[in-house]
Structures are given as structure tokens and as C-alpha cells.
C-alpha positions in Angstrom: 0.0 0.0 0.0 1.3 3.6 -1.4 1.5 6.1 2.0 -0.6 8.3 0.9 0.6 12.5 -0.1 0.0 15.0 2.6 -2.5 17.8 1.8 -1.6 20.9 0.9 -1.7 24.2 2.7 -3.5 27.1 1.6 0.0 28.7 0.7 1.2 25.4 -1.3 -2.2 25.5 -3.1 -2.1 29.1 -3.9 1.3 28.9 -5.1 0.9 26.5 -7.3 -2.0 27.4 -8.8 -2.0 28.1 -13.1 -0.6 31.8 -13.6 1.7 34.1 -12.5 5.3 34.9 -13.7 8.1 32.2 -14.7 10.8 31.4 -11.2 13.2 33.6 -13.5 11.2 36.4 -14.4 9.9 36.4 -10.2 13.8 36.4 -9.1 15.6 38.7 -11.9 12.1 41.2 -10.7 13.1 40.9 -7.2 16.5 41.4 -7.3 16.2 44.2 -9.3 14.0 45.8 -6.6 16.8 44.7 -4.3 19.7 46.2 -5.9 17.3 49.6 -6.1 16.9 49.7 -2.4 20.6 48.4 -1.2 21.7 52.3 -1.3 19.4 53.1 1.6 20.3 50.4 3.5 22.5 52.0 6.1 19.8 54.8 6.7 17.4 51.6 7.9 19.7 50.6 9.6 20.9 53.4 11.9 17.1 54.1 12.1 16.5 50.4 13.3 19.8 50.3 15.6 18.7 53.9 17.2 15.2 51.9 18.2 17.2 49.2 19.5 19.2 51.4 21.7 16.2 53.3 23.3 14.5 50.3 23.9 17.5 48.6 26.2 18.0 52.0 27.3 14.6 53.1 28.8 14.0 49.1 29.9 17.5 47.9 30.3 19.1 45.9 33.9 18.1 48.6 36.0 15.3 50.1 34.2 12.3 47.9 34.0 10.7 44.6 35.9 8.5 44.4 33.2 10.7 41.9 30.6 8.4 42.0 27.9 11.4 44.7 26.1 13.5 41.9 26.1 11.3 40.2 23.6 11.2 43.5 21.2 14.6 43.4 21.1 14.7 39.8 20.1 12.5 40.4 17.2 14.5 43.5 16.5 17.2 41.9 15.9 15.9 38.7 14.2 14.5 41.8 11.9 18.0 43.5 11.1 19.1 39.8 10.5 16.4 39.1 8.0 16.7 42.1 6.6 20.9 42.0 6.1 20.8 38.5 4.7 18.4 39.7 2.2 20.4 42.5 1.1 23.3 40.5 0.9 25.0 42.3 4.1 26.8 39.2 5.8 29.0 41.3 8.9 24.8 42.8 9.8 23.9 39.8 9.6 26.3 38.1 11.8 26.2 40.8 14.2 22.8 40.3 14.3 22.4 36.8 14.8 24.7 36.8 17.8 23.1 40.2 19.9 19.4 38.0 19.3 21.3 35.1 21.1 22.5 37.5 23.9 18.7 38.5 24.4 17.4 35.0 23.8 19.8 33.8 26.5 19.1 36.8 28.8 15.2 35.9 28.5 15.7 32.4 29.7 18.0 33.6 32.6 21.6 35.1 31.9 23.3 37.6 33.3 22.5 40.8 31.5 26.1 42.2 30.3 25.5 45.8 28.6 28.8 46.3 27.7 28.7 42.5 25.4 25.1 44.1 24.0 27.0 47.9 23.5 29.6 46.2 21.2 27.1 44.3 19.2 25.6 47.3 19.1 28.5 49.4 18.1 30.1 46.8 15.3 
């Protein structure tokens, strides 16, 4: 007997429905769009990076009981990540991927270092 096929998702099914653009046209389009944005990049990201900083700032060790800011920063982070891998920006990413560790590991009970956050920060 043949195991039979899982059903599809709503996104599978939608996605592969008749239509659309070929794969080639869809990623030479989106590159494109991603090559035209790259120059403003570093703009996002000082904008994203300032957010970041007044968030641990007004909610930091000392600041807050409420720990709900160390889950925005998380996501910040996991956001700058996302958003450096797309653009092809591999240091932003890396930096990135380590300071959401720092604040996933603070969440589940580390010692909150600000100075290891402030170089993150800073690089």
C-alpha cells in the first residue's frame, strides 16, 4: 500500500496554482527591486539600531521589571538579521544573529552584560 501524499496548505495550493510569472522572471524582478533599495540600506539601519538602543536604554538591567522589552529586542534583531541576509550584508547579519542570542539567552535567565550588548551594538 502507497503512503498516501499530505494535503496541501492554503500557501502550497495558492502557489501553485495556473498563472503568474516564470521562477526567473519572479527572481531577476526581485533582485532588481533589491539592488534599487541596497543604497538606503544604512539609513534603515541606523534608524533600526537607534530603536534598539532606546529600547535597552529606557527598559535595560536597572530600568524595567517588566521583561516583555527583552522580547522587542529579540525580534528586532531577528528583523535586522532578516533584513541583512536579504540584502546581501553578511557582517549585519552576523552581528545580528549573535546580539538576538545575547537576548534570547538573557530571557531564559543570563546575566544581562551591557557592555557585550554595546559592542554588538557598536560593530
Amino acid at each position: 500500500m502507497r503512503p498516501t501524499a499530505a494535503p496541501l496548505s492554503p500557501f502550497e495550493q495558492w502557489a501553485r496554482r495556473p498563472g503568474g510569472m516564470p521562477r526567473d522572471e519572479a527572481l531577476e524582478r526581485a533582485q532588481a527591486r533589491i539592488d534599487e533599495i541596497r543604497p538606503s540600506f544604512g539609513d534603515w539601519l541606523d534608524g533600526e539600531l537607534q530603536e534598539l538602543s532606546k529600547v535597552i536604554g529606557q527598559n535595560g538591567p536597572d530600568g524595567s521589571n517588566d521583561r516583555n522589552w527583552i522580547d522587542i529586542a529579540y525580534i528586532q534583531c531577528l528583523r535586522i538579521r532578516d533584513v541583512g541576509t536579504t540584502m546581501g550584508f553578511d557582517l549585519v547579519t552576523f552581528v545580528a544573529n549573535n546580539l538576538s542570542e545575547i537576548f534570547e539567552a538573557i530571557n531564559a535567565g543570563a546575566e544581562y552584560r551591557a557592555d557585550l550588548i554595546d559592542c554588538h551594538i557598536q560593530a
